[in-house]
N, C-alpha and C positions, 0 to 999 in steps of 0.2 A: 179807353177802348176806341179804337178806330172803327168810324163805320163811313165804308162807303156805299152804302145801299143805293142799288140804282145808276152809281156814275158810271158813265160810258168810257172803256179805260182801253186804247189799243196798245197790246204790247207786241212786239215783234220777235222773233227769234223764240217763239214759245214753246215750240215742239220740245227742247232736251234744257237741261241742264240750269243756268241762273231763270233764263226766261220763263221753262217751266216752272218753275219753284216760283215764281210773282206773280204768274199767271193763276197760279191752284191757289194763293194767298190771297187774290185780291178777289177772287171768284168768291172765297171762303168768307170774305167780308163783305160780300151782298154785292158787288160790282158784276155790270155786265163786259164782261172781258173778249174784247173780235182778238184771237189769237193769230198772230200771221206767221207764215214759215211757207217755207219749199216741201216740204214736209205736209202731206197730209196725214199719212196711216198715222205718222206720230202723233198728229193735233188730236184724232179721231180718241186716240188713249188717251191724252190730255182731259181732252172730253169726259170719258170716261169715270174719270179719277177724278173729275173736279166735283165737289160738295152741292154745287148747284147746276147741274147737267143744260138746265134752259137757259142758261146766262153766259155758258161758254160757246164762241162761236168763232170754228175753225174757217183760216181762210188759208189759198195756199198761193203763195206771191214769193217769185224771185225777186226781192228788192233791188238787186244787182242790173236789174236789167228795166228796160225804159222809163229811166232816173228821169227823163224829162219830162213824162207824162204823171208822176207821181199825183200832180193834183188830180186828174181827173178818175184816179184811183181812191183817195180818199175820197171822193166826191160821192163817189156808185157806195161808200163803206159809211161813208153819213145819211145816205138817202134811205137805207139799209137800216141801219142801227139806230138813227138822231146823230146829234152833233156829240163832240167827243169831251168829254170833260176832263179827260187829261190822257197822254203817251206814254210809257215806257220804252226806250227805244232799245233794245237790246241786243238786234242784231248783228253780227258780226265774224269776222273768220281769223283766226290769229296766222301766224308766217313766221316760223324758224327761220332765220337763210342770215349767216354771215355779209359781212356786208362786201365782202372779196367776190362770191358769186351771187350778188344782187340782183336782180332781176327784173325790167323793165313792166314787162308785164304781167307777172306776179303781183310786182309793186300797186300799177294802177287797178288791179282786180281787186287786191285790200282795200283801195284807199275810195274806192265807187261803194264797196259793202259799208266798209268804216265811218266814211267823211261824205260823201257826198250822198250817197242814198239818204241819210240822217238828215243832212243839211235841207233836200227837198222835202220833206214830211214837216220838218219846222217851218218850210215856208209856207208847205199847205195848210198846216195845222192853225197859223194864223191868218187864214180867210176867218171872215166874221161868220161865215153859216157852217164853217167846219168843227167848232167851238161854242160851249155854251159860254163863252163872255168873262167874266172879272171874277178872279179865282182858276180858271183853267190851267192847270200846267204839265210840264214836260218833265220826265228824267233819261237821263244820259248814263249809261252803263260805259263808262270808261275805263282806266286800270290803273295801277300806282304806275306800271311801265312809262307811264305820260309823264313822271316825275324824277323817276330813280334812272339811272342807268344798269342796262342789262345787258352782256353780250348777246351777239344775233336775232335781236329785234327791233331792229332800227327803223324798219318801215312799220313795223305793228305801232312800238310806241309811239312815234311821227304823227301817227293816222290819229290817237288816242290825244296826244299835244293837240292838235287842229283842232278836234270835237271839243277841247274845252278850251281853246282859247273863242272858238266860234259861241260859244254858250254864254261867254260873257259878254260877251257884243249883243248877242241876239235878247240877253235879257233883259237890256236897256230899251231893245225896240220892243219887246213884251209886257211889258211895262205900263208903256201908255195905255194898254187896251185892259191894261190889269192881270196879263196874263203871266207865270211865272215857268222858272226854270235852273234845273240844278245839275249836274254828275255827281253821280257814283265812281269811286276807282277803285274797285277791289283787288284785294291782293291774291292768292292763291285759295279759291275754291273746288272743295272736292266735290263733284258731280260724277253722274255714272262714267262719263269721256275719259274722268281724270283717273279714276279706282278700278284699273284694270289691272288682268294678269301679266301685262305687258312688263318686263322684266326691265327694260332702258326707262320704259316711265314709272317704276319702282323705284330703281338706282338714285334714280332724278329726284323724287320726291323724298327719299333719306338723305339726298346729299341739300336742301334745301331747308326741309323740315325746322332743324336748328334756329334758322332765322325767326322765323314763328313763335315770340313767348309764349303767344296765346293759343300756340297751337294751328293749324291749317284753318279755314273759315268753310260754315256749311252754306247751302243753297239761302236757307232760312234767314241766314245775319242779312244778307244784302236785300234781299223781296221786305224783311220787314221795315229798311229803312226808306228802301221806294213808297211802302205803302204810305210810309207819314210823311213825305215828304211831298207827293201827290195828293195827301188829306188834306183839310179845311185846316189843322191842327199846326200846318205850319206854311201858313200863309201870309209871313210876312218873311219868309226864305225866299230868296230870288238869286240868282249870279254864281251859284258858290258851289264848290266841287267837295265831297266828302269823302275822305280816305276811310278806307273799314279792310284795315288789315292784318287784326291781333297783334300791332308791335310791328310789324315786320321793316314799314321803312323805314323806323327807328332804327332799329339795325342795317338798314344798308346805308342810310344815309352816316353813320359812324363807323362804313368801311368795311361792315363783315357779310 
């Protein structure tokens, strides 16, 4: 059994979909959870629905926007909370777009949510009073996109490559303080975004489905392997990116 009673756990992107689902999980395992998002009415339901209503605490931050003050935002969320004893970083926006009409600025609006917002939060997270010390760590919601080749997401995956080639550098300097750090790359989760009536994103997902031995992945597969993975339980994980996607880059990487 995992418990994290008590640890102070920010995850990002909490409002809908994988973040909610970690967010309600790690609230559910005694953690106090500062939930961030652009999004408040959504946190607010968040709240609602979470198992321990005094331990969920919605914040509402465009991450996207003054990436350079990042520190002194986690600072006002530790003086607030205590120090953090570990992240979920979850935030993020995906980008369809062929690489014929690429887009300059599209691109860099991905790659500020994706790569560099992430990047500041890891820098802030390891100030010595942003962190409760030796055992604190980070997870990185990534995507198998970072490995597989997809048509028309060449700047999503791009942005997903960076986050975990930067993870593995960063775990080295994490390290010395004791502090660790992993990715996530999930493959296709169904979330409320994904399970709509929308008739092109039905199409999409029978024409993909196939790929999937194990079937599409729910909100739950990915939050429960954050949670141990941020637990004490696997504290001797550091550097390493974990795929969780029923089979599926087994099959693309053999071409289908």
């Amino acid at each position: 059994m995992i418990d994290l009673s008590n640890k102070n756990i920010l995850v990002t992107g909490a409002s809908t979909g994988i973040g909610k689902g970690i967010s309600l999980l790690l609230n559910s395992l005694g953690a106090n959870v500062i939930g961030v998002s652009r999004r408040m009415k959504e946190l607010e339901e968040v709240k609602k629905q979470s198992a321990n209503h005094d331990r969920f605490h919605p914040e509402s931050r465009d991450l996207s926007q003054d990436i350079e003050n990042m520190p002194y935002y986690i600072k006002s969320l530790t003086e607030a909370y205590g120090a953090l004893d570990a992240m979920v970083l979850n935030a993020g926006i995906e980008l369809t777009e062929p690489i014929s009409i690429s887009n300059y600025d599209k691109a860099k609006k991905l790659f500020d949510i994706n790569y560099f917002a992430n990047i500041a939060l890891l820098k802030s997270f390891q100030k010595r009073k942003h962190n409760t010390g030796n055992g604190a760590s980070v997870v990185l919601i990534s995507s198998i996109t970072a490995n597989i080749g997809i048509p028309a997401v060449a700047n999503y995956s791009a942005s997903k490559s960076a986050l975990n080639a930067a993870m593995r550098s960063v775990a080295l300097e994490f390290a010395k303080t004791g502090l660790r750090i992993n990715s996530i790359l999930p493959g296709h989760i169904l979330t409320e975004m994904t399970v709509t009536d929308n008739s092109a994103r039905q199409e999409y997902l029978k024409k993909i489905e196939s790929a999937y031995p194990l079937g599409f992945g729910k909100v739950e597969d990915v939050a429960y392997l954050a949670a141990f993975l941020i637990s004490d339980k696997a504290k001797w994980i550091t550097g390493q990116e974990f795929t969780i996607d029923g089979g599926a880059s087994i099959n693309f990487l053999n071409g289908l």
